[in-house]
C-alpha positions in Angstrom: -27.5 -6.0 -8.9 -26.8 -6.3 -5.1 -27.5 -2.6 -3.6 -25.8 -3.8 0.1 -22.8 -3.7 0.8 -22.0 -7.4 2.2 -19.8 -8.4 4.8 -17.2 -10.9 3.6 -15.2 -11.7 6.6 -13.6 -10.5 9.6 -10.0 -11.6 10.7 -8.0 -10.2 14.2 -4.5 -9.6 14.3 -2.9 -9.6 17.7 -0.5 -6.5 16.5 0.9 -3.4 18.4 -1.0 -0.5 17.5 0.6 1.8 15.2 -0.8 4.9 12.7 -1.7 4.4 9.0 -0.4 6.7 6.3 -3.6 9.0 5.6 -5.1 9.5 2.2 -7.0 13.2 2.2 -10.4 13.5 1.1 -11.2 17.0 -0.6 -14.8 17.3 -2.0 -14.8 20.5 -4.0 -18.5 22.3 -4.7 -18.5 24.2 -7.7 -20.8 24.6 -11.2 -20.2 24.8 -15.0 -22.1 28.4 -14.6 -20.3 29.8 -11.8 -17.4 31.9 -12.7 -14.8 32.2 -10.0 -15.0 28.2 -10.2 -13.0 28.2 -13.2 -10.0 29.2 -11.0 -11.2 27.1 -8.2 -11.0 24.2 -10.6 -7.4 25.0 -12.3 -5.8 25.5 -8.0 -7.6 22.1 -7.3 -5.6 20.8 -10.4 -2.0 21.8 -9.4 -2.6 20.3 -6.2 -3.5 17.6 -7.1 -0.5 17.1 -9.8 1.4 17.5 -6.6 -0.2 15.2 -4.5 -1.8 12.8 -6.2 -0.5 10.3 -4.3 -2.0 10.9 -1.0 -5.0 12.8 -2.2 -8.4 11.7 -3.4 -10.8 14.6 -4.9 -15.1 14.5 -5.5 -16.3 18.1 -7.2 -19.6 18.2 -6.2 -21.5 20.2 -8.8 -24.5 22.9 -7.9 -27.1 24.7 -9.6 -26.4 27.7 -9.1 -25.6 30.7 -10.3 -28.2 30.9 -12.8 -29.0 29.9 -15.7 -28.1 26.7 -13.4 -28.0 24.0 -16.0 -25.0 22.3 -14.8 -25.7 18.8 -16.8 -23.8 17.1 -13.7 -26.0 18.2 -11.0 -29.1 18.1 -12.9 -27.9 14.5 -13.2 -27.9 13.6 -9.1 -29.6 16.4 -7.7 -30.2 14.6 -4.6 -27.2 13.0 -4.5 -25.5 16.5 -5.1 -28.2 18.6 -2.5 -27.1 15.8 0.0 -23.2 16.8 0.3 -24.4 20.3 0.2 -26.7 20.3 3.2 -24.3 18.2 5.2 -21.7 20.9 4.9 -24.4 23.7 5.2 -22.6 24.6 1.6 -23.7 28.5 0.6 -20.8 30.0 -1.8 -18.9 28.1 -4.5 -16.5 27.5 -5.0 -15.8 25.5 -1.5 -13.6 23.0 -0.4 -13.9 20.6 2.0 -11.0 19.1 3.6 -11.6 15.4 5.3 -14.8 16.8 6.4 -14.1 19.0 8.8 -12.3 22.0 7.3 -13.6 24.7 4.6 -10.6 26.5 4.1 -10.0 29.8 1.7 -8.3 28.8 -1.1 -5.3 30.4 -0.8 -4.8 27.8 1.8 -6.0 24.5 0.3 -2.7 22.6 -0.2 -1.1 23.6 3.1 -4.7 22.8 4.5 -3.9 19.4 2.7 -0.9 18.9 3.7 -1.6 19.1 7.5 -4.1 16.6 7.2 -1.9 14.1 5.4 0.3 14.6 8.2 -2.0 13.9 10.8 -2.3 10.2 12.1 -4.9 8.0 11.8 -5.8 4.4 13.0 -7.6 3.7 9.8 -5.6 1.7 6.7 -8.0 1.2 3.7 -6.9 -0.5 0.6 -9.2 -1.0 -2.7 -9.0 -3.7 -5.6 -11.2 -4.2 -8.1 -12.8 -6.4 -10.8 -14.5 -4.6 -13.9 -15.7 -7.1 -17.3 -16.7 -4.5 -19.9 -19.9 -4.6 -21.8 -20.6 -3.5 -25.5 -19.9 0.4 -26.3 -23.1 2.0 -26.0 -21.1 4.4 -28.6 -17.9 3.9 -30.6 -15.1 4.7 -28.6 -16.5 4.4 -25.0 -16.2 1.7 -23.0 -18.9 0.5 -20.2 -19.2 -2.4 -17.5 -19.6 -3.5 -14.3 -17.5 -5.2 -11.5 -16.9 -5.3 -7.8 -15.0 -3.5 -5.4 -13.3 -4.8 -2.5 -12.3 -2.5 0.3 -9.9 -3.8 3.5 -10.3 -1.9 6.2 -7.5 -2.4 9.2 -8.1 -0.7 12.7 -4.7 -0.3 13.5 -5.1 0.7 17.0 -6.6 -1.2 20.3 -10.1 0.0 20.4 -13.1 -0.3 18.3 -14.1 2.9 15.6 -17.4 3.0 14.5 -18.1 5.4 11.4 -19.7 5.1 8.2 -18.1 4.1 4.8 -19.3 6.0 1.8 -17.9 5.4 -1.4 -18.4 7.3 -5.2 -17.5 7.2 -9.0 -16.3 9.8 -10.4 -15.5 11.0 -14.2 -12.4 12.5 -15.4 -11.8 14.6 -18.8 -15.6 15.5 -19.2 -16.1 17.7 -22.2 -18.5 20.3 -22.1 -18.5 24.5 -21.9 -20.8 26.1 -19.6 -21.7 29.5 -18.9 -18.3 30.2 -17.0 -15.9 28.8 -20.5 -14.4 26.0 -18.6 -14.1 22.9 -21.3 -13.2 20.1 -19.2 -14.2 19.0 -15.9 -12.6 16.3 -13.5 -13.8 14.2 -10.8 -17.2 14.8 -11.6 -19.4 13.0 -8.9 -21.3 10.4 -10.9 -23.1 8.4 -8.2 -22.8 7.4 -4.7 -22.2 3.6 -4.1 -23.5 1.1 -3.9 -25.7 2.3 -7.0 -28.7 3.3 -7.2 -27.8 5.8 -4.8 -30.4 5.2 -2.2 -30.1 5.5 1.3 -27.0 3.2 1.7 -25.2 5.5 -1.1 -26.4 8.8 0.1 -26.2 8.0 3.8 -23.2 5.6 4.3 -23.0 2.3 5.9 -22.6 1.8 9.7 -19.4 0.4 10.0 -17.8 -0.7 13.6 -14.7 -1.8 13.6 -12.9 -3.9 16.5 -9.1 -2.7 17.5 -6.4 -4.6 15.6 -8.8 -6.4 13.2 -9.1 -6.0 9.6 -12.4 -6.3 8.1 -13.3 -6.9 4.4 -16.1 -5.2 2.6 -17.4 -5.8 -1.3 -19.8 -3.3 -3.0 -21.0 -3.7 -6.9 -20.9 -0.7 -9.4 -21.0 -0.3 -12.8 -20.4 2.7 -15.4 -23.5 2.2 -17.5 -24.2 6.6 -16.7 -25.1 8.6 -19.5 -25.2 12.3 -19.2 -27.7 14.3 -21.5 -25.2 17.9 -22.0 -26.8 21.0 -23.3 -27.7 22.8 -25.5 -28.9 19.4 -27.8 -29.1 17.5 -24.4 -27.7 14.2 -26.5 -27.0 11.2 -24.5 -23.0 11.0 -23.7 -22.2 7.8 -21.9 -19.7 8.0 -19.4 -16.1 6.1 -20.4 -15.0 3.8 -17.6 -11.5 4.4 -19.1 -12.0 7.9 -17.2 -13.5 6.9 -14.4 -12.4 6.1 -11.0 -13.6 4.8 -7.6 -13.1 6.8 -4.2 -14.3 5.2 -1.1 -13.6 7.4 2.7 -14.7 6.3 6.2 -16.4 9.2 7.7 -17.6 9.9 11.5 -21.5 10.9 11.8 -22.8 14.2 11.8 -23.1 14.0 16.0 -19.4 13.1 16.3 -17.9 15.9 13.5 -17.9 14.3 10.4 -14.0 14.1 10.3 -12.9 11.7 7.4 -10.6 9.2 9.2 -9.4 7.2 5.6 -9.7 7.7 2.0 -8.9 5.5 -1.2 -9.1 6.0 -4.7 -8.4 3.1 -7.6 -8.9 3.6 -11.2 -10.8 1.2 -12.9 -9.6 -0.7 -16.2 -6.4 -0.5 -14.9 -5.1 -3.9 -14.3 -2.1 -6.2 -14.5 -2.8 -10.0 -14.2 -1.2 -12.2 -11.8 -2.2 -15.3 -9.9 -1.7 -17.4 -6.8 -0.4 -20.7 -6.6 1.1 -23.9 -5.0 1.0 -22.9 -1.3 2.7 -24.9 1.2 1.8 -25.3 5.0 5.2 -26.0 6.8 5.0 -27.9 10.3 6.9 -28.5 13.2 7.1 -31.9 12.0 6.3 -34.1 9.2 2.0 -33.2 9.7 0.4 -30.6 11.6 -1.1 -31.7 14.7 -3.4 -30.4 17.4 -1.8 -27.6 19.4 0.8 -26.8 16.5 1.3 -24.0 14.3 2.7 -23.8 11.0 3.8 -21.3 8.3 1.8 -21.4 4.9 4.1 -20.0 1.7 2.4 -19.2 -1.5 3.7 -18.3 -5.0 2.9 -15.3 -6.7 2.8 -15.6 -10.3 3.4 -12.0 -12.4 2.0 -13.0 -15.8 2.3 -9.1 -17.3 4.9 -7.3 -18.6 4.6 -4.5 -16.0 5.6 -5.1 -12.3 3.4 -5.5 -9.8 3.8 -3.3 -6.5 2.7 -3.4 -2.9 1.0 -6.7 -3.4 -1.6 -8.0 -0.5 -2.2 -11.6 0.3 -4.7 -12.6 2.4 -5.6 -16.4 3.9 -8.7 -17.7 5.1 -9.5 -21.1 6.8 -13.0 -21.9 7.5 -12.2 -25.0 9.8 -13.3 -24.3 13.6 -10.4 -26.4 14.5 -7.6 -24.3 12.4 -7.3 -20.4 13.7 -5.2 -18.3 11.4 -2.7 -16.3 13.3 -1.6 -13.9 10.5 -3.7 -14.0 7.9 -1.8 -11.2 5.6 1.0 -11.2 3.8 2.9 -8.7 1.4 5.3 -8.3 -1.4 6.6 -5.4 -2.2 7.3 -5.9 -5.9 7.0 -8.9 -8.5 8.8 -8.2 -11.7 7.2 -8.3 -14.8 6.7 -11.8 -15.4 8.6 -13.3 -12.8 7.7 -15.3 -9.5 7.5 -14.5 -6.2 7.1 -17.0 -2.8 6.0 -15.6 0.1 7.9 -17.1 3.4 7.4 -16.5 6.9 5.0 -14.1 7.0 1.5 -16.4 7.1 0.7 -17.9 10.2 -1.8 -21.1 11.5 -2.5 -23.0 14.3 -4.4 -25.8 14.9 -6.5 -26.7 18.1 -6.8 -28.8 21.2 -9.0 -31.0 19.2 -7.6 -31.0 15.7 -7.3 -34.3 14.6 -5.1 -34.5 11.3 -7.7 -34.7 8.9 -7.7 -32.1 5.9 -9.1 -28.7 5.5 -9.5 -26.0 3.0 -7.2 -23.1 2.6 -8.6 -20.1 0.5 -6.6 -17.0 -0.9 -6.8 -14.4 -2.7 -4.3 -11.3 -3.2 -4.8 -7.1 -4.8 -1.8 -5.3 -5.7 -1.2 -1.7 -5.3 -2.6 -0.2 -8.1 -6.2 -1.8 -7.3 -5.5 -5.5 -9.3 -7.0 -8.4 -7.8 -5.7 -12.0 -8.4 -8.0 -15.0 -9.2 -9.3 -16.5 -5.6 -7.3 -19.5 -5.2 -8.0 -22.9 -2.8 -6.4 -26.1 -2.0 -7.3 -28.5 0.3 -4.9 -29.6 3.1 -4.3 -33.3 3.6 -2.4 -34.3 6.0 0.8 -36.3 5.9 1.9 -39.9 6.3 3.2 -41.1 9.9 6.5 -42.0 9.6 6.1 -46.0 9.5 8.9 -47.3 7.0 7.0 -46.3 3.9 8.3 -44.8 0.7 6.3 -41.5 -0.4 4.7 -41.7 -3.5 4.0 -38.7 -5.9 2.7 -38.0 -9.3 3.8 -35.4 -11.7 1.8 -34.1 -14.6 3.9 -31.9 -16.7 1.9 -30.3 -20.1 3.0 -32.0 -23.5 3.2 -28.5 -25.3 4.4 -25.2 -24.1 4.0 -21.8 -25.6 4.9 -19.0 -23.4 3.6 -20.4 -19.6 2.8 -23.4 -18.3 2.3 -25.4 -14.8 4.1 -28.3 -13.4 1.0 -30.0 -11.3 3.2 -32.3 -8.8 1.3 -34.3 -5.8 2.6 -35.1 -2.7 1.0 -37.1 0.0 3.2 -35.2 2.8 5.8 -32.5 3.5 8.5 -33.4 1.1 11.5 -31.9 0.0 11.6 -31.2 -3.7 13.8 -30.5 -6.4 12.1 -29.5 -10.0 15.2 -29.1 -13.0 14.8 -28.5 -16.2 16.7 -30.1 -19.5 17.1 -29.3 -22.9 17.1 -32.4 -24.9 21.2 -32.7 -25.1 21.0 -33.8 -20.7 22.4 -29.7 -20.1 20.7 -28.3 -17.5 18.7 -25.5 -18.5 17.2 -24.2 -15.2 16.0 -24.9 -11.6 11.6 -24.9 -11.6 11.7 -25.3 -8.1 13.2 -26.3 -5.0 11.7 -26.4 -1.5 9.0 -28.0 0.5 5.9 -29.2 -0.6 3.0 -29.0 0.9 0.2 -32.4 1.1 -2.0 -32.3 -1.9 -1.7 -30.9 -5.2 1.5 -28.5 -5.9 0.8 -25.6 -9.3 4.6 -24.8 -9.9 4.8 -22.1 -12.7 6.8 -23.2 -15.9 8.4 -20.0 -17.5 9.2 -21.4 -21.0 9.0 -17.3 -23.1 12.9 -17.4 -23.3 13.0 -20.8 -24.5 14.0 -21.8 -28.1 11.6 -24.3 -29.2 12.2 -27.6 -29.4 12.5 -31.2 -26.5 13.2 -30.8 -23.1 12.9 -32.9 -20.4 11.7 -31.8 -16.6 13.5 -34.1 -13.8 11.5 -34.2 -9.7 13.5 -35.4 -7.5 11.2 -36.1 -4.4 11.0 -38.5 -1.4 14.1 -40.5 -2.8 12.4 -41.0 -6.2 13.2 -38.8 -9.4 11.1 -39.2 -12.1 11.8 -37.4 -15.7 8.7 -36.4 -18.4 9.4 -34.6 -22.0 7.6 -31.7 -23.4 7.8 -29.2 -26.1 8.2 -26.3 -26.3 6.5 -24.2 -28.9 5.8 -20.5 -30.1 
């Protein structure tokens, strides 16, 4: 397992400054043997009902009062000591509000509040991956994945701080000395894991004004907690489990938390990238041009998909990508969704037409990440007289989904109809542009009855028809 946090890729983009909407941090220190924690907890839990949305809670657990057998520190005692001493924590309960603020609690949520209304120049968005493993026990479910944070400076010049992230454990079951029965956001480790001097201490992050930087740490929920009195294993359930990740000034500068995040992790809603289309000036892209790339997002769930991300990366020294993000703000439950106007390249002074690679890859708001897709750029043909060839390869059964794979040797216009087998049309596939190279159009075939039907392209003054059936 990689314990570094590893630097994918850095992309500017020549915005005005402007202020992200903050996510607050609270870590709350408490103890399963200290009684006025009990309350502590149940404030801490109203609040957050309230707002969840633009909160993000760690409790912290200490070993004291005595007896001090809280099974959670015991657990990470260093991990747990570490937060303390930085805080110079001496009474629990104790909040700590981004960092900087240890309020009483009668003040907690307006504390809260203020800080979510403060600006900040940090956005921070999280998506993750997670493949389950076998239950250690009946019931639970374990894994590992990856998580990938975006940072975006939003403002002109550079931040440094230091981004710590954390798994924590909700509906915990166990009854200390105080009576409380379940426990939330329990600190479970620092990340990356183990929690060495990366987790406990942070990593140095320096990030240049209006740049967004991407960041991808590994973690897994294979944690098991030995609870008193009998001090039997209990694995933690990554059904409970979430990931909180905060970018935090050092100690000499006043530890204020500029950003926090917070992602569950077996939530997830699959969707994928597809047939993306650079658009010239022209019929090619060439050197000094730029040109808008489109992609398709494809919503293969029955749930929508919200506040989806879509970034683009070209590795070519000859191609600069101008805006390299793109959003959506919803794609309904198994529909599709292009993109327009929104992605941005341009190709050098000493581009000369031949192809490059385009990768993408896309997370959705609630922390679901979309298949990395690629496809290779080939330029056009010069306009010489000469007719433009394509191929179509349409699948000879469908059940519920299906892709249309149509290649096009340039920038064609398109049209993509579907038949049923009496010649009535039955629905448009696609029309638009296409882009050089191999175009994935999605096929939505659920609502069909089964049976023939017949898909007609249209392209570069040829049409071409192929049959396939449908089936369920």
């Amino acid at each position: 397992m990689r314990k570094l946090i590893v630097l994918l890729g850095l992309v500017l983009i020549p915005l005005t400054g402007f202020a992200a909407e903050r996510m607050v941090l609270g870590e709350l220190f408490t103890s399963t043997t200290c009684g006025p924690c009990v309350s502590g907890n149940s404030i801490l839990d109203g609040i957050l009902a309230q707002k969840d949305d633009y909160l993000a809670v760690i409790r912290i657990h200490m070993n004291w009062p005595s007896p001090g057998n809280d099974p959670w520190y015991s657990y990470i005692a260093a991990t747990n000591n570490s937060r303390r001493y930085l805080y110079n924590i001496s009474s629990i309960p104790a909040l700590v509000v981004d960092g900087i603020s240890k309020p009483p609690r009668a003040n907690w949520g307006t504390t809260i509040d203020s800080r979510h209304e403060t600006t900040t120049p940090v956005a921070m968005n999280l998506y993750r991956t997670f493949i389950p493993a076998e239950a250690y026990l009946e019931g639970e479910v374990q894994g590992e994945g990856e998580v990938t944070i975006v940072l975006t400076n939003e403002e002109f010049l550079s931040l440094s701080f230091y981004l710590f992230g954390a798994l924590v454990a909700n509906d915990q079951e166990y009854t200390g000395t105080n009576g409380d029965p379940e426990h939330d956001q329990v600190l479970i480790a620092m990340l990356p894991k183990p929690s060495d001097d990366i987790g406990l201490n942070g990593t140095e992050v320096t990030l240049k004004g209006n740049s967004t930087m991407t960041l991808t740490v590994t973690y897994d929920t294979y944690d098991v907690i030995n609870l008193p009195p009998t001090y039997e294993g209990t694995p933690v359930d990554a059904e409970d489990c979430e990931l909180v990740f905060w970018c935090q000034k050092p100690q000499s500068d006043g530890l204020e938390v500029l950003q926090a995040a917070k992602v569950d992790i077996t939530s997830h809603v699959d969707f994928e990238l597809s047939n993306p289309v650079v658009i010239p000036p022209d019929e090619k892209l060439d050197a000094g041009e730029q040109a808008g790339v489109n992609i398709t997002i494809s919503n293969n769930s029955d749930e929508p998909l919200s506040d989806v991300t879509v970034f683009l990366e070209i590795a070519d020294e000859d191609i600069t990508v101008l805006q390299g993000k793109a959003t959506a703000e919803t794609v309904e439950a198994g529909a599709t969704f292009t993109v327009e106007d929104q992605l941005l390249i341009e190709a050098g002074e000493d581009y000369d037409g031949s192809s490059f690679e385009m990768s993408f890859w896309a997370g959705a708001g609630n922390g679901s990440l979309a298949p990395e897709f690629a496809q290779t750029y080939e330029p056009g043909i010069e306009e010489n007289g000469s007719s433009y060839p394509f191929s179509v390869d349409v699948p000879t059964i469908v059940t519920d989904r299906g892709f249309i794979n149509l290649s096009s040797p340039g920038f064609l216009d398109a049209e993509v109809t579907l038949y049923d087998a009496a010649g009535c049309k039955v629905s448009h596939v696609y029309s638009g542009k296409l882009s050089s190279g191999v175009n994935r159009l999605p096929l939505e075939a659920r609502d069909l009855t089964e049976g023939v039907y017949f898909i007609k392209v249209l392209c570069g003054g040829y049409n071409k028809v192929s049959k396939l059936l449908v089936l369920h």
